[in-house]
Structure formats: structure tokens, C-alpha cells
N, C-alpha and C positions, 0 to 999 in steps of 0.2 A: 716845693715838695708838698703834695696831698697829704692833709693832717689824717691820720689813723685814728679810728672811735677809741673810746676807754672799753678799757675790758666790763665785758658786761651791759654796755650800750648798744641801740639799735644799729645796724648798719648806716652806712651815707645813703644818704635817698638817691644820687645818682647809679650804688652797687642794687638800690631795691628794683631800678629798674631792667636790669641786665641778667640774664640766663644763661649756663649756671652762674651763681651768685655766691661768697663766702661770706659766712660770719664773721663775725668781729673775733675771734681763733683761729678760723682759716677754714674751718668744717666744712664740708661740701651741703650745701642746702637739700634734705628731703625732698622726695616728688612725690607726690601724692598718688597711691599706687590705685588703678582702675579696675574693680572689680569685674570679672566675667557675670553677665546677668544671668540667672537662676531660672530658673523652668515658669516659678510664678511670680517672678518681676515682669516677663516679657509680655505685651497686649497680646492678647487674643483678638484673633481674625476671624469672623463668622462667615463662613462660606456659606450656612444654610438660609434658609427665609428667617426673616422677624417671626419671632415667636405671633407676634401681632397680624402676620399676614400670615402664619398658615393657620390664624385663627379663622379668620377673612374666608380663606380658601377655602375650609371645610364645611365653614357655611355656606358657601356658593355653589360648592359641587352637589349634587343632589346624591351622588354614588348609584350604587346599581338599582335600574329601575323597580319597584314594587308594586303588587297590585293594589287595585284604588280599593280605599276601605271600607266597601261595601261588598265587593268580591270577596276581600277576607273573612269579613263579617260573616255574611253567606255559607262560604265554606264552615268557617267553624261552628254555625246555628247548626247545618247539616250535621255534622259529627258529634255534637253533641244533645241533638236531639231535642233542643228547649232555646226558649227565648229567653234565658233566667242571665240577670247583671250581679258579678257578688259587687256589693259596695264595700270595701273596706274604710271604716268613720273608727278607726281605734280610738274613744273619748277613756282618758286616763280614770275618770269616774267611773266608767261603766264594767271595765276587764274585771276579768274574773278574781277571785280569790288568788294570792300568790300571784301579783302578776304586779310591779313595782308602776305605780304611777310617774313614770318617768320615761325618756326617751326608749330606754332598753326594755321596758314594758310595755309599749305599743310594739315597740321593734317585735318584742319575741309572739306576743298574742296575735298582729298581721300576718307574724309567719306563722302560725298555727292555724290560723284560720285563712287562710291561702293555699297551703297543704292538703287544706283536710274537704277545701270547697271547692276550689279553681277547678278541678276532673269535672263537676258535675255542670259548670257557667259555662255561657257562650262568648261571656266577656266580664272584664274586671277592670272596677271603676274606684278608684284610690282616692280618696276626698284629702285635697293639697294641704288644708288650713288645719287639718292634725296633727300632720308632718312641719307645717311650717311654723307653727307656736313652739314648736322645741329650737330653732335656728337652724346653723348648720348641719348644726346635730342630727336634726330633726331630715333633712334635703340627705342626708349621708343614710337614714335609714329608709327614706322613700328610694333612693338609687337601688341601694341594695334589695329590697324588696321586688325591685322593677325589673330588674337582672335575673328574679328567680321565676318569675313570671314567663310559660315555657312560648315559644318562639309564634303558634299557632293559634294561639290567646289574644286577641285586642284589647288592647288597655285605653281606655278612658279616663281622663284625669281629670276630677271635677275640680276646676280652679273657678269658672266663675269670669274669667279675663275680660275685655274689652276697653279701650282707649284711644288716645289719636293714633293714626299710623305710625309715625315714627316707633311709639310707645310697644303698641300692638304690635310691629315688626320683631323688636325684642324679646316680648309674652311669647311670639311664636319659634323664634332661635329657642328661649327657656324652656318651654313647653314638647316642641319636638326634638331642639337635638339634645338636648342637658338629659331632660327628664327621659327623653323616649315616648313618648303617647304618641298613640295613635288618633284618638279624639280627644275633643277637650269638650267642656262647656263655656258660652262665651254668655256676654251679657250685652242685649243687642242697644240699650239707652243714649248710648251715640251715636245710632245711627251707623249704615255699611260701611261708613268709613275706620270705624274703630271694629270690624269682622274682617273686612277685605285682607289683610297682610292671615288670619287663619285659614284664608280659604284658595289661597293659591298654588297649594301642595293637593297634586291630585291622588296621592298615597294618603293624604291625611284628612282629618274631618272633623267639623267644629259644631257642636250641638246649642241650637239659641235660645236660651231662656224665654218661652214664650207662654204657657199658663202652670204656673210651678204647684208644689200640691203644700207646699205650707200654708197656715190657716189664713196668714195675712193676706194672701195672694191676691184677690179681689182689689184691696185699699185703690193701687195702681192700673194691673193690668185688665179691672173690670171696665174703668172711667171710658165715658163715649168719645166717640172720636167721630167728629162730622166727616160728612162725605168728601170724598175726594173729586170731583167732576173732573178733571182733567188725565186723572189716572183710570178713571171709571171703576174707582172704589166707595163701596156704599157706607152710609152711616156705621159703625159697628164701635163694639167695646174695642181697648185696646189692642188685648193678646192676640185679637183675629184680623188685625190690622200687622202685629208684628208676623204672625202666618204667613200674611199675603203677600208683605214686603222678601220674608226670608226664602220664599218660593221664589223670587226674582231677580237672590242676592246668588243663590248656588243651583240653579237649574243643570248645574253637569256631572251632581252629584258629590260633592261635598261638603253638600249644611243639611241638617235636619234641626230636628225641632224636642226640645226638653217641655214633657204636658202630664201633668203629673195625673194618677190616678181618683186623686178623691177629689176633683170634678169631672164627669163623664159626660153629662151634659155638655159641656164645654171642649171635652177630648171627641167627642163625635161629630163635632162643628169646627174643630181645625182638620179633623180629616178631611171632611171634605172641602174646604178653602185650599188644603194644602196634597191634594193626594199622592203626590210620587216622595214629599219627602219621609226620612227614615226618624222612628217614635226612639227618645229614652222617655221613658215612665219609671218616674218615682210613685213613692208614695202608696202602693201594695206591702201589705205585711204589718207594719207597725204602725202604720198611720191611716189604716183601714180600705186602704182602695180595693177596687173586686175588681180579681182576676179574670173573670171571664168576659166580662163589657172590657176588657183592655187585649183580652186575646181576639175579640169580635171587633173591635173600632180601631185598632193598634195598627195592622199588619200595613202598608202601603198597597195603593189598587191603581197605581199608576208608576209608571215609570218617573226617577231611576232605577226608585227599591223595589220596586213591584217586580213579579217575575221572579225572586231569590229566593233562597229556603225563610223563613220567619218574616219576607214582606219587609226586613230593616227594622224591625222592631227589637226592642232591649226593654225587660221590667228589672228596675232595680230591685234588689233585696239587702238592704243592711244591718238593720236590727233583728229582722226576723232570722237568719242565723246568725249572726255575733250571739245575738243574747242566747240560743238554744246552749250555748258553755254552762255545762254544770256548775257549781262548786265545791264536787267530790273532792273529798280529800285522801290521803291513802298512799301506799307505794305505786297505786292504779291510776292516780288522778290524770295523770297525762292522757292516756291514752281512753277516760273517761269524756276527756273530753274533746277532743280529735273523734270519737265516736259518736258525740252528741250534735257536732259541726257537721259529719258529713251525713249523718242523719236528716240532719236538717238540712242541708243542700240538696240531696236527694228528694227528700219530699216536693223543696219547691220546683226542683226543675220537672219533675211528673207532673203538678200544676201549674207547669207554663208551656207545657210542651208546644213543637212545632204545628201548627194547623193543616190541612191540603191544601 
């Protein structure tokens, strides 16, 4: 006869292993009861693309054709009647009175002088490294900015870019799909290899730093450069060296050439090395360039830009209206200076106007 456990002891290991099974009382053993799984137990099944591939995709698709950015250029030089650039450079040091040296004080002073100048520019050029010393912050008030920026307006976005390909592929995803620009400025030091990935969008257009008008400018791009005998380029300084190369990197109309205004002697001799591409000119207004040697040497007289309303030409202006902001104070002061901005953008664009 099979001995019985004592009360209170584990079953005979022979009962542990048989289903159903009694206690050492005779209890019918518990079944561990299976719960119905809940809406957010069950895996999710992704029918759509990887978030990762229609990142992929949106980069790859070009979407609806646009015209090349010298036709828009064009157009909008026509309509507005002037070759005038606003620069927007919000330096937190520089804003007016009441305007908080912080993110939400370039934010609000860009958009007031955006407002009050943009009607009167042929185009608007956002200087990146204002935006980007604040972080994302900073990228979160250039977007929005870029967003008010009206549809018929070309935006230029001075960043300055250039790298290896890979790198520069990037700069240019950043640059046209993130930010939205239309142009950019590049920095041509590596050579067409770090331009190339800016210049394959034929809606878009990369301007090369090639005689800039800060003081230093000369240090580098004055230094001689021997002749080239095999490419049939002569002895020259730098910058008419990067001319010559950047006339050979976009002959189909997507590179021009950044030549700032307070060397003219030097802006008269890349036009002609370089004649069909399209001028930005800095350096008018606060840093003394003369407008009329830049309306007379500027325009392009060969094709691509040649032939368009303003010849491709862009003068920047950024101090010279940023600073016209008062520091009225008053229940007026707003609208004191909104007054004093389009004052001042109006004037310059009557001193840049379009030539015949």
C-alpha cells in the first residue's frame, strides 16, 4: 500500500508529476489562469516605411520641378526694382534697446526687420552663425524666420560650407532641405571636391568665396599663384585663380562668386576672368564699398546671368539697415522703428536700383 504524506507535506514526487494532481487534503490543484493580452501588450506591426527610409526617400525625390535660381533671382530683381541683399547678422550686442540679448531677441528684432525690409530686397540673406551660437534654439528661430520669408523672395543662407563629399552631401540635405535656402555661400579651400555635392541641384546655387571685403582678406587670397601651363592659366593672385577655377566648376549656372565691395580694383578683374558668373557683394554700407563702381562692374555681360533683369548681381546690406533701428522709447517705439527700417531699406534699394 502507497504510504500517504503527512498533513502539511509536499505531495509524492511521483503525484508532482501527473495532471490533475491532489494535495496532500485532496484539493484539486490550481491552473494558472491566462490572461486575454490587452491592446498594449500586443507588438505592433509596421505596415509603413522605416521612419529611416522615408527619410532616405524625401531626400532622394527632388518633388515638383523649380525654376533654376537665377530665373527666380531675375524675376524677383524685376519686381522689385533693385539689386539690394537684406543681410539679416542679429548680433545680441548690437539690437536695439528692449530687445533681450537672447534667443527671443534676435528671434523678435529678425522678425521686425524682415517685416519692415524684405518688400523693399531682391533677396534675403540670413547669416547661419547667429542662429547657430544659440543651438537648437537658435535652428528653431532660423526655421521660423525662413517660413515667414514670402514664397517669391530667394533666400541665401551665409553658412560659409565646404568639406569632403561625403561631408558636403550632408551641408547640402542641411542647407536645402532642413533650412530651405535657395543659395548658400561655400568656401572653395578644398577644392571642387568639397563644392560638387552644392552644385548638383539645378534649383539651387552655391556662391564661392573668392575676394571677401573684410580687412584681412588679402593675408590669403592676395598670395601669387604660379602659372599654370597646362591648364593655360597665368601667373595671378589667388582669388582670380579661385575665379577661374569656379567659372569651370558651374558653367551651367549654379555657382557665382562672393567679391566684396571695398576692393574694386580686384571686383573689376574677376569680372572680367569670370564674366557670365552672378556677383554677391558684400561690404557696401558699413564697411564703405561704393555703390556705383559695384552697380558699373557687378552686373554679369556674359551668359548665364547675363541677359536677366540686375545681370545676377546681389549688394548685400546689413548694418546699414539693422542699425538705422532707433532707440525711441515711448508707447510709439515699435512702430518708431519699423519706420526707421523701412526707411532705411527704401533708401538703399533707390541706391541700387536695377541698370538697362
Amino acid at each position: 500500500m502507497a504510504r500517504r504524506g503527512r498533513a502539511g507535506s509536499s505531495p509524492p514526487r511521483s503525484c508532482r508529476r501527473r495532471r490533475p494532481c491532489r494535495g496532500p487534503r485532496g484539493a484539486p490543484r490550481r491552473r494558472r489562469r491566462v490572461r486575454p493580452l490587452r491592446d498594449r501588450d500586443r507588438a505592433v506591426t509596421v505596415t509603413g516605411p522605416r521612419p529611416d527610409a522615408t527619410a532616405a526617400a524625401a531626400e532622394s525625390d527632388p518633388g515638383p520641378e523649380r525654376p533654376a535660381y537665377l530665373e527666380r533671382l531675375a524675376a524677383r530683381t524685376a519686381r522689385a526694382g533693385t539689386v539690394l541683399c537684406l543681410g539679416i547678422d542679429p548680433d545680441p550686442r548690437a539690437l536695439p534697446a528692449g530687445f533681450s540679448q537672447d534667443v527671443s531677441g534676435i528671434e523678435s528684432f529678425a522678425r521686425l526687420l524682415l517685416d519692415a525690409a524684405a518688400p523693399h530686397a531682391a533677396a534675403v540673406k540670413p547669416n547661419l552663425a547667429f542662429f547657430e551660437a544659440f543651438g537648437s534654439a537658435g535652428l528653431g528661430a532660423l526655421e521660423r524666420l525662413r517660413a515667414r520669408i514670402p514664397a517669391d523672395v530667394p533666400v541665401v543662407i551665409d553658412a560659409k560650407r565646404g568639406d569632403i563629399g561625403t561631408t558636403a552631401a550632408r551641408q547640402a540635405a542641411a542647407l536645402f532641405d532642413s533650412l530651405g535656402a535657395d543659395a548658400v555661400t561655400v568656401n572653395p579651400y578644398l577644392g571642387e571636391e568639397a563644392i560638387a555635392p552644392l552644385l548638383e541641384r539645378l534649383d539651387r546655387f552655391a556662391y564661392v568665396l573668392c575676394r571677401t571685403s573684410n580687412p584681412g582678406a588679402a593675408e590669403l587670397q592676395g598670395l601669387a599663384v604660379v602659372a599654370d601651363g597646362a591648364a593655360g592659366h597665368p601667373a595671378e593672385p589667388l582669388y582670380a585663380r579661385v575665379a577661374r577655377r569656379a567659372a569651370a566648376w558651374g558653367p551651367g549656372g549654379t555657382v557665382g562668386l562672393v567679391v566684396g565691395a571695398t576692393a574694386p580694383a580686384e571686383l573689376e578683374r574677376i569680372r572680367a576672368i569670370a564674366p557670365g558668373l552672378a556677383f554677391l557683394v558684400p561690404g557696401v554700407g558699413a564697411q564703405g564699398g561704393d555703390a556705383a563702381t559695384v552697380l558699373r562692374d557687378g552686373p554679369a555681360t556674359a551668359g548665364p546671368a547675363a541677359g536677366r533683369s540686375g545681370g545676377g548681381l546681389l549688394v548685400n546690406v546689413s548694418r546699414g539697415i539693422a542699425g538705422s533701428a532707433s532707440d525711441a522709447t515711448g508707447p510709439g517705439r515699435q512702430i518708431d522703428l519699423e519706420a526707421s527700417i523701412d526707411a532705411a531699406a527704401r533708401e538703399w534699394a533707390a541706391r541700387l536700383p536695377v541698370l538697362p
